[in-house]
N, C-alpha and C positions, 0 to 999 in steps of 0.2 A: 635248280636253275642258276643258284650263284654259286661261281669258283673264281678266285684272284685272278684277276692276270690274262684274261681271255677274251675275245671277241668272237663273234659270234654270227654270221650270218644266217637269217633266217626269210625264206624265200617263199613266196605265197603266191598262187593268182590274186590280184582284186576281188574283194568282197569275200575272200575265206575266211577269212576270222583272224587277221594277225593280231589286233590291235583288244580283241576279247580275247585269247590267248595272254596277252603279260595281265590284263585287268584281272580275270580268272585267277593267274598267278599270285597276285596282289594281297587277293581276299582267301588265298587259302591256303599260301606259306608266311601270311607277316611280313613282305619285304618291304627294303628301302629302296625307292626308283627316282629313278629323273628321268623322265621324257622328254626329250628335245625332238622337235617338228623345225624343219628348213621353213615351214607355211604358218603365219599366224593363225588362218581358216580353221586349219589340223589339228594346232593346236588349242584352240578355243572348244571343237567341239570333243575333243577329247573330256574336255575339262567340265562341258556341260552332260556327258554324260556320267560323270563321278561324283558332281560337287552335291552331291545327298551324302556321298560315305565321308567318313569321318577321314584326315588328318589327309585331306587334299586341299592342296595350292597350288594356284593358277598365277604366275608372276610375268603376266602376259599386261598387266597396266600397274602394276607396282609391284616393287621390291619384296623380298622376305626376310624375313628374319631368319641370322644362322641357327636361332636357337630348335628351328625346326630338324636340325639335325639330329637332337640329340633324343629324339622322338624313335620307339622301337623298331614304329611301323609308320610311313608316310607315303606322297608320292606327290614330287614337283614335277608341274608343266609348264613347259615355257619352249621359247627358241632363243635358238645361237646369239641373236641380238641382246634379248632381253634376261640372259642367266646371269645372273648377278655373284651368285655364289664364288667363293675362291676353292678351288684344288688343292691350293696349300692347308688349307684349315683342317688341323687336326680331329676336327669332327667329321671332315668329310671321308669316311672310309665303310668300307662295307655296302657299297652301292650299285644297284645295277642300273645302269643307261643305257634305257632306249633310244636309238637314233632312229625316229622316223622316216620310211622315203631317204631311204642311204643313197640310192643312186643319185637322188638333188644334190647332195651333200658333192657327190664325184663332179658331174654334170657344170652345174653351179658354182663349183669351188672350184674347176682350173678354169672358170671365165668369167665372169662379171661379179661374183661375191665371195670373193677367196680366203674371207674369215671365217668357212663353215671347213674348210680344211685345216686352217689353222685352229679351229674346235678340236677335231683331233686328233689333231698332233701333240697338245694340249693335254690330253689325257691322263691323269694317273694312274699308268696300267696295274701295279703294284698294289692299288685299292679297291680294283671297280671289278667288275667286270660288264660286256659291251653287247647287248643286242642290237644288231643292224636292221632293220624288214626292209623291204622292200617286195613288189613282185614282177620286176623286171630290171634286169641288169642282164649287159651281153655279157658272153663269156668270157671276151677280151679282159675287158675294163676286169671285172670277179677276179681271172687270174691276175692279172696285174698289180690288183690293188691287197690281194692275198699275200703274193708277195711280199707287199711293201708293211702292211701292218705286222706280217712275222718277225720281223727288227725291231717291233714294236713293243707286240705283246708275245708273251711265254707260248701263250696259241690260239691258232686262229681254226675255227670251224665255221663250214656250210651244212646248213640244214634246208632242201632241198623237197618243198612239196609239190611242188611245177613251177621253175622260175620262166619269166615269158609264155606263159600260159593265159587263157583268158579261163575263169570257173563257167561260164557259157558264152558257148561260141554263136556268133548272129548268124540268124535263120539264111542271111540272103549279105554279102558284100557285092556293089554293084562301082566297077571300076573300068574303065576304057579311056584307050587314049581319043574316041570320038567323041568323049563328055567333057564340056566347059564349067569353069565356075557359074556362070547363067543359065546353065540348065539346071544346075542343082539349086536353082537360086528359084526355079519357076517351081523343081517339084515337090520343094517345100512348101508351097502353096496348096497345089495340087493333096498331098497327104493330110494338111492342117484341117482340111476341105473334107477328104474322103475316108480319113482314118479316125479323128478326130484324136489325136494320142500325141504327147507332148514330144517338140522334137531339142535336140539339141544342134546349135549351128557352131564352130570351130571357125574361127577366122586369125590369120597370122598377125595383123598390127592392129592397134586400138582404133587407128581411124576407119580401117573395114566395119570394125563392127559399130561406130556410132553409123555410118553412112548405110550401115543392113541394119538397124535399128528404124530408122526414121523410111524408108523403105516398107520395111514389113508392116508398120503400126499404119499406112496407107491404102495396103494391100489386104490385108486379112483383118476379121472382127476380134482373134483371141490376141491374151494380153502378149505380150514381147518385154523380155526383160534382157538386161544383159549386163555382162561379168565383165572387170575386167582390172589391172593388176589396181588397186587401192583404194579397191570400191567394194572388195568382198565381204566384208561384212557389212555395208549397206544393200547388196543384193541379196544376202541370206533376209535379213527384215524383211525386202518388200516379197522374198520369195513363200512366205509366210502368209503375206496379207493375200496373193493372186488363187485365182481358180485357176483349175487345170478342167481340158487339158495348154500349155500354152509354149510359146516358143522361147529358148533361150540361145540368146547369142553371144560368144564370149570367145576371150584368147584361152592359153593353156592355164590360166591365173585358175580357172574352173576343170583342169584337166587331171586335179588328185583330191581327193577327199570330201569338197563342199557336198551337204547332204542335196540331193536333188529329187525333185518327183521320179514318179517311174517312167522314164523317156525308152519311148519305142523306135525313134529314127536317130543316126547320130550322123550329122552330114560334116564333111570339111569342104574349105572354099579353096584351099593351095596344098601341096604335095608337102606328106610329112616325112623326112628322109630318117629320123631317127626311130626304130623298130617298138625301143622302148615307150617313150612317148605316145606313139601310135597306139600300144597296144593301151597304157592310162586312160587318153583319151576315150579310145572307142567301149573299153570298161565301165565308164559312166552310162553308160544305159545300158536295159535288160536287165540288171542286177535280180530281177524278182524269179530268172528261168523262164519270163514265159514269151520272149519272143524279142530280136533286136533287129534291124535292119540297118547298114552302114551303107553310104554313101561315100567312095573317096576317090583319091588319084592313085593310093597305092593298096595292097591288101597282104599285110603279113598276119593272118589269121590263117586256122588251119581249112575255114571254109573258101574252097574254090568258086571263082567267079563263071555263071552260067550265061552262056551268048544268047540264050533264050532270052534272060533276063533285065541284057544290056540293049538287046532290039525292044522287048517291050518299052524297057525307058524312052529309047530315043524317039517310038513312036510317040508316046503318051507327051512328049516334052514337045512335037513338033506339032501336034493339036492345042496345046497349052499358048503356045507362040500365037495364034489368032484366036484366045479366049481372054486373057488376061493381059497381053502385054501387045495387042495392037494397038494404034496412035489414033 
């Protein structure tokens, strides 16, 4: 798994095993790793799934010591913010890093946090060598940025087990341009009601979703929690203490990794134009294979949208209108 001087692309659907793929690795060649997550969430539960094995560090609330390096076998978690370590330090050699959710890293670093590409750039190629995961990146961006770490590093590989792929595809996408954000707002109810199965709600800014927060907890008797970017690890606690099945509403903050029950409907409230995201997002449920339904304004899945099944909606949605939401 480890050669100088290389990066490494390695491409998954959601929920194939990337992230037990390098732990596996871990436990049965002896390596030195650094995982770095763009997400503290990512990174936190990475770390509660290891912190039994011995010579793992988590520097997600404090510092480490370099002497950790000089250790056979170990493996730091942390993110871009919180890695404390130097590059220069001649103990740092012989490492493999992991960049979690690489496409964040693209995404996020030519726009609002442009110190996870100065991560790296950063890099000492000459010591490391660099697994990328992720399980969606366009082709664009992949060649593009292949390109550019060739100047970089000695070489660059894709390893390719379906990038933009989903591991299951949902039973049923229900998408049309005669569907509003209030009708997916009513048959959220409608499913809480008659399926009794947790749903997941996507909404674009943080004030949607306090405003479908206090809404729903008026509307229906199960719990209503919701996600959103600085409050993630207060929503994994209470997501802990709640029975299922119940509803979760949140931005994309809950759109990679946070662990969640097994949600059978995944709605969005506004059009998601970016393919990759879409496909994160609507990954968050089904995970188990046995059943997902999407609700949205676009469908880049490989299951086609049925006219059967967009009349049923709009009937069930236009009875819903004098059940629940007459004055």
């Amino acid at each position: 798994m480890y050669e100088k001087n290389t990066f490494t692309f390695l491409l998954a659907p959601p929920a194939w095993g990337k992230t037990t793929y390098i732990i596996d690795k871990y436990r049965s060649e002896k390596l030195k790793i650094l995982f770095i997550s763009p997400l503290r969430a990512l990174a936190k539960e990475v770390y509660e799934r290891l912190n039994s094995e011995k010579n793992v560090y988590c520097e997600l609330d404090e510092k480490i010591s370099r002497d950790v390096l000089l250790k056979k076998q170990f493996i730091i978690i942390s993110t871009v913010e919180r890695f404390s370590l130097n590059f220069e330090d001649p103990l740092f050699k012989n490492i493999i890093i992991v960049l979690d959710e690489i496409h964040l890293f693209f995404y996020w670093g030519e726009s609002f946090r442009p110190h996870l590409l100065d991560f790296i750039y950063g890099l000492p190629c000459e010591k490391i060598s660099v697994f990328a995961m992720t399980a969606t990146i366009n082709s664009a961006m992949l060649s593009e940025w292949r390109d550019l770490l060739q100047k970089q590093f000695q070489q660059v590989n894709v390893i390719d087990f379906g990038n933009q792929k989903l591991k299951y595809n949902p039973n049923r996408v229900i998408t049309s341009k005669l569907i509003k954000s209030d009708s997916y707002y009513r048959m959220i109810i409608w499913d809480m009601y008659t399926k009794k199965e947790s749903i997941l709600l996507f909404c674009k800014k943080r004030s949607d979703v306090l405003r479908l927060k206090r809404f729903y907890e008026k509307k229906i008797k199960f719990p209503v929690l919701y996600c959103i970017g600085g409050r993630v690890d207060q929503f994994c606690e209470e997501l802990k203490k709640v029975s299922t099945p119940c509803l979760i509403i949140g931005t994309t903050a809950i759109g990679h990794g946070v662990n969640l029950p097994q949600i059978r409907s995944v709605y969005f409230d506004y059009p998601v134009k970016n393919k990759d995201f879409w496909l994160q997002m609507v990954a968050r449920g089904g995970r188990d294979g046995l059943g997902l339904y999407v609700y949205a304004f676009e469908n880049y899945s490989m299951v086609k949208t049925r006219l059967i099944d967009v009349i049923k909606f709009l009937v069930i949605d236009f009875l819903l209108c004098f059940i629940f939401f007459k004055n």
